[in-house]
C-alpha positions in Angstrom: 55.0 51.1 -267.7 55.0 49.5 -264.5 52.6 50.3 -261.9 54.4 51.0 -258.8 52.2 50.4 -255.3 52.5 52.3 -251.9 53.5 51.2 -248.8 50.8 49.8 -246.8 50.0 51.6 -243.6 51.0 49.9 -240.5 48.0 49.6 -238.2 48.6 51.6 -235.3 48.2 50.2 -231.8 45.8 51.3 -229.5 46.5 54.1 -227.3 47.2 53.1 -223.9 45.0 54.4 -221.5 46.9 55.8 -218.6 45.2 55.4 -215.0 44.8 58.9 -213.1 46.9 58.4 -209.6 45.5 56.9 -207.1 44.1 59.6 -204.3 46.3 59.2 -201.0 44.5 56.8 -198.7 42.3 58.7 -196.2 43.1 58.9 -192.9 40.3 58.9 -190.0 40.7 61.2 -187.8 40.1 60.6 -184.4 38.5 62.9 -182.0 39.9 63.9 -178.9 38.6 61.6 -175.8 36.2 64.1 -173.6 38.1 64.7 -170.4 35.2 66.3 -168.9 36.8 69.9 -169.5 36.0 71.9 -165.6 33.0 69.6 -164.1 36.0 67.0 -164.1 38.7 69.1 -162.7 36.0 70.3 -160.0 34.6 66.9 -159.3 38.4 66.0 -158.4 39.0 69.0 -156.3 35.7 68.5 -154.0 36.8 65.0 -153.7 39.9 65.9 -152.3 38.3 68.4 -150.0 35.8 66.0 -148.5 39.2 63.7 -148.3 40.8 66.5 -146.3 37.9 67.3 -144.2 37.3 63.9 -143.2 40.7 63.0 -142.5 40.8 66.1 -140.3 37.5 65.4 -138.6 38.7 62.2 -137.3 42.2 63.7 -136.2 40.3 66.0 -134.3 38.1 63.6 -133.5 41.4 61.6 -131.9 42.9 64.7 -130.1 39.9 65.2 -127.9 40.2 65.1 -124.2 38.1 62.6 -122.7 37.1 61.4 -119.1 33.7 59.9 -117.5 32.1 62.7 -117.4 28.4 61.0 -116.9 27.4 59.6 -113.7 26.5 55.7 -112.7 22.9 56.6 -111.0 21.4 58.8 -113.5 17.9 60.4 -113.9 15.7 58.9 -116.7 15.7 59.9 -120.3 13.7 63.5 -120.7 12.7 65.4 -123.5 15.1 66.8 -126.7 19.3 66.6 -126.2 20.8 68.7 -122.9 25.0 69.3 -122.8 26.7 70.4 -119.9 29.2 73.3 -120.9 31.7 74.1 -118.3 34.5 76.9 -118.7 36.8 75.5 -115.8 39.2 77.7 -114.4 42.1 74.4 -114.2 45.2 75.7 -114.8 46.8 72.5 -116.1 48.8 72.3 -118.9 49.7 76.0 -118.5 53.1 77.3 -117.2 53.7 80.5 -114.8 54.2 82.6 -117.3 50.8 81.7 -119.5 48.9 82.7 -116.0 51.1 85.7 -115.4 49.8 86.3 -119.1 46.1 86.1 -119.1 45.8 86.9 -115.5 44.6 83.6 -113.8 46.7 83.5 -111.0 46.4 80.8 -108.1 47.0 77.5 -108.1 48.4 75.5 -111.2 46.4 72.5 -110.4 42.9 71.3 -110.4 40.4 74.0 -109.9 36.6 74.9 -109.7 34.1 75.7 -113.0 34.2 79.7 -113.7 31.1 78.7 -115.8 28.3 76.1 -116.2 25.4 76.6 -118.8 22.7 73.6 -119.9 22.5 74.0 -123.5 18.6 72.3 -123.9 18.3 70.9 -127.9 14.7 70.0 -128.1 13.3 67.9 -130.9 11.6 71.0 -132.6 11.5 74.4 -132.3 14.6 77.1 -130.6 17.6 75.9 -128.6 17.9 77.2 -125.3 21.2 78.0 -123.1 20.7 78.3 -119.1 23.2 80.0 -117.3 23.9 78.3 -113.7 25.7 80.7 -111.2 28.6 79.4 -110.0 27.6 80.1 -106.4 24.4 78.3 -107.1 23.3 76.8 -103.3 22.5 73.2 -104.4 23.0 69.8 -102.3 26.0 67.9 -103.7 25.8 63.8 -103.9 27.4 62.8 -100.7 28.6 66.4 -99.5 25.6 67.6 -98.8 24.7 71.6 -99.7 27.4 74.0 -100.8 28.2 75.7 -104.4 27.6 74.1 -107.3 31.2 74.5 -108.7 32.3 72.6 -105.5 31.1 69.2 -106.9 34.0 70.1 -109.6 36.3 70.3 -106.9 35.0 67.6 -104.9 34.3 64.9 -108.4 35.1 66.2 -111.1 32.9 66.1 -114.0 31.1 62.9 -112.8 30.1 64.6 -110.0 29.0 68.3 -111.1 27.0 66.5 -114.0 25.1 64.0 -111.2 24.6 67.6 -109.5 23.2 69.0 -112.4 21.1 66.4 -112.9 19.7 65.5 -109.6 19.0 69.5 -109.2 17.1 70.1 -112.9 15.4 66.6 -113.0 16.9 66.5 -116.5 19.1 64.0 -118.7 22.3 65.3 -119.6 23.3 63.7 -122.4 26.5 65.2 -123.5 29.8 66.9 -121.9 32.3 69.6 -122.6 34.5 71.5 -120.7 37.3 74.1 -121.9 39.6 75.6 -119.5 41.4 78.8 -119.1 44.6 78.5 -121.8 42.3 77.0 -124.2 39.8 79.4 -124.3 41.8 81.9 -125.0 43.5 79.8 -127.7 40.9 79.2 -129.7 39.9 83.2 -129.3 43.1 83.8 -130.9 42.9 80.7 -133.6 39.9 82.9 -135.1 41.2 86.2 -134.8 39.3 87.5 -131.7 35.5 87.5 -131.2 33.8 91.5 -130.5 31.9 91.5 -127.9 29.7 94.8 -126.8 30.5 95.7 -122.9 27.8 98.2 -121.8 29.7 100.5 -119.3 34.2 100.4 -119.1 35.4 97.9 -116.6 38.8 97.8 -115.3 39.9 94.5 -113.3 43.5 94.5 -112.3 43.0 90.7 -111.1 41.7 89.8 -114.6 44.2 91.9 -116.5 41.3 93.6 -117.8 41.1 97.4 -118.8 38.5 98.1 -121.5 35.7 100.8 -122.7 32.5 100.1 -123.4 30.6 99.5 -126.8 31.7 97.0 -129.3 35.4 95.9 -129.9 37.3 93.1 -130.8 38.9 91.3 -128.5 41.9 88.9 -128.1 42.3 85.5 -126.4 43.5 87.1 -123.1 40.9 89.9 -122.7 38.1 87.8 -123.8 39.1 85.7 -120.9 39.4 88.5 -118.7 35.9 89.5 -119.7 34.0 86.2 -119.1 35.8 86.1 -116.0 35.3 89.5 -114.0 33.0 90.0 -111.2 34.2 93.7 -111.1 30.4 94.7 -112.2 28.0 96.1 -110.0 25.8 92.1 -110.3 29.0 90.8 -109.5 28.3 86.8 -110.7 25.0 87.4 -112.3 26.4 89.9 -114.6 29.4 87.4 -115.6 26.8 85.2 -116.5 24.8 87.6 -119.0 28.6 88.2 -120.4 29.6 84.6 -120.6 26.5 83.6 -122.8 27.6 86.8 -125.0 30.6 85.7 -125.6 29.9 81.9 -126.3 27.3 82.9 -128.9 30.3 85.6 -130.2 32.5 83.2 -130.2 30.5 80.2 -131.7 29.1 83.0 -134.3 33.0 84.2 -135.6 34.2 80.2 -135.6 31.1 79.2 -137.9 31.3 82.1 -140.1 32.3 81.5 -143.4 35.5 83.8 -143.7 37.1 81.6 -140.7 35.6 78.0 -142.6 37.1 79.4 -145.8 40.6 80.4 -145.1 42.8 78.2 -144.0 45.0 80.3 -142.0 42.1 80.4 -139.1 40.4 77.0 -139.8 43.9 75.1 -139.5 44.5 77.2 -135.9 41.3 76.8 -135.1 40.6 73.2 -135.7 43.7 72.4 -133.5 43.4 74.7 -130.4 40.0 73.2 -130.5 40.6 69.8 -130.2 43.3 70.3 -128.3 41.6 72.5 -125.5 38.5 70.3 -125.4 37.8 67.9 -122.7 34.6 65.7 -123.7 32.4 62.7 -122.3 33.5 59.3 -123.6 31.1 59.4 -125.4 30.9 62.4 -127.2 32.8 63.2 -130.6 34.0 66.1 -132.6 30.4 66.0 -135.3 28.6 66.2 -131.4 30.4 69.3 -130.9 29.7 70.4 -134.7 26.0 70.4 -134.0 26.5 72.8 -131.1 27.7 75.1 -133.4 25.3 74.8 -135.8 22.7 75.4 -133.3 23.9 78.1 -132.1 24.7 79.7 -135.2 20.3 79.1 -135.9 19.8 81.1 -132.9 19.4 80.4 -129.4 17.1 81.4 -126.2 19.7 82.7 -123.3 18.7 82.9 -119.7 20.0 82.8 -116.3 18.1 80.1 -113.9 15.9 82.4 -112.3 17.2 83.7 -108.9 15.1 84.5 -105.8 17.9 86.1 -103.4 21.5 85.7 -101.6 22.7 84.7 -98.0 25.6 83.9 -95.9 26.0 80.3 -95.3 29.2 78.1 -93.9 30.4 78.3 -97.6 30.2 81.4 -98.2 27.8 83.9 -99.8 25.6 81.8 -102.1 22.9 82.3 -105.2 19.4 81.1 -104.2 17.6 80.4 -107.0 13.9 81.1 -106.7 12.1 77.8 -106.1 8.9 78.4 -108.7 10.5 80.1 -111.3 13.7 77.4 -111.2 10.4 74.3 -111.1 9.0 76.1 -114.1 11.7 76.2 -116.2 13.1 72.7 -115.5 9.6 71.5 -116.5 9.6 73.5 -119.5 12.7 71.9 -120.8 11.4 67.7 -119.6 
């Protein structure tokens, strides 16, 4: 019997060991670059505004008037800053019909100074703003006595500022006049100012017709206002309503509803400038202070007055010598 052998088992290779897939490669993300989110956007936007404003400061700057307004003999340096402010009533620059308008009348050319007020700025403590009367009896540089709005009409600024200065004692440091088109301009740039009459007044001459107590008041009736002598004081009460309406007027043009929208700053940045006539010196951040001064608050009074006479000029304020010493000395 023949033995019969099995097969001998191949040896089996080795399993082949399969590698899991590879993960996808992981990709970094990168995180957004800060942009600053709304400090950024509101950095940009007050840049552009101080862009604007300065750009528009030194326009205004450039549209000034300005004429030599200080004189060559002057009195020394005295205490704190002192402006002239003159309301002249010129009519240049304005055609028949802007006089038939607000009532000014006359002659077209050159005129005299409706009003004249010493802002004083001392180093500390309250502003004050003097009125002068226009019919102020003072002795003009090389005329000899007569009004004190003559040396307008006999110098110009030059002139009524060596006036002013010769009469006070005091250095006036800084100019600005504004005459009869432009002040009613910049009343209507803003808006109108209200002003507070005490008793009606009706002026035909000043196109005026109003009640009293408080009411807004546009460009041409303000100017009537500051302009009447139809008032039992005649002059001295146009004085008390002239430094009303400055401080009103100063008061509506700082406030921030007119700095804010740009439908009245625009007007009233313009009309400003435009209507301006300043020393050569003197620049639209001068004027800026003004404002802010007399937005603080500010002592009004009139120069104080001792009497009236007839003279060769006319009938004349006569201020009180004392009381006129004192408060020039007060203000050295």
């Amino acid at each position: 019997m023949t033995a019969t052998s099995s097969p001998r088992p191949r040896p089996q290779a080795p399993a082949r060991h399969t590698p899991p897939p590879a993960a996808p490669p992981r990709t970094r993300r990168r995180k957004p670059r800060s942009t600053g989110g709304p400090l950024r956007m509101l950095g940009w936007i007050m840049a552009v505004v101080l862009v604007l404003a300065v750009s528009m400061m030194l326009w205004a700057d450039a549209q000034l008037n300005r004429v030599q307004a200080l004189p060559d003999a002057r009195v020394a340096n005295t205490a704190g800053t002192n402006w002239l402010l003159v309301g002249s009533d010129s009519r240049q620059g304005m055609s028949e019909e802007d006089a038939e308008r607000l009532g000014t009348g006359g002659d077209l050319g050159v005129g005299r100074t409706d009003t004249i007020m010493l802002l004083h700025i001392p180093n500390a403590g309250q502003a004050r703003l003097v009125s002068l009367p226009r019919d102020s009896y003072v002795t003009i540089p090389g005329y000899g006595d007569d009004k004190i709005n003559a040396a307008f009409t006999y110098g110009g600024p030059q002139l009524l500022t060596a006036t002013v200065e010769n009469t006070t004692g005091l250095h006036i440091d800084h100019y600005a006049e504004i005459g009869m088109g432009g002040l009613a301009n910049v009343v209507d740039a803003i808006g109108g100012v209200e002003l507070c009459p005490a008793e009606p007044i009706n002026d035909p001459l000043a196109h005026l017709d109003i009640q009293a107590g408080c009411q807004t008041m546009d460009g041409p009736t303000a100017l009537g206002y500051v302009r009447t002598r139809a008032t039992p004081m005649g002059d001295l009460d146009r004085v008390d309503r002239q430094r009303e309406f400055f401080a009103a007027l100063i008061d509506e043009a700082t406030a921030a509803n007119t700095l804010l929208n740009p439908l009245e700053f625009f007007p009233l940045v313009t009309n400003t400038a435009n209507s301006f006539t300043v020393g050569r010196g003197d620049h639209v951040w001068h004027l800026a202070r003004v404002g802010l001064v007399m937005r603080g608050g500010v002592q009004t009074e009139t120069v104080p007055v001792g009497g009236f006479a007839d003279t060769a000029v006319g009938n004349v304020v006569l201020w009180e010598p004392g009381g006129a010493q004192a408060l020039w000395e007060s203000m050295r």
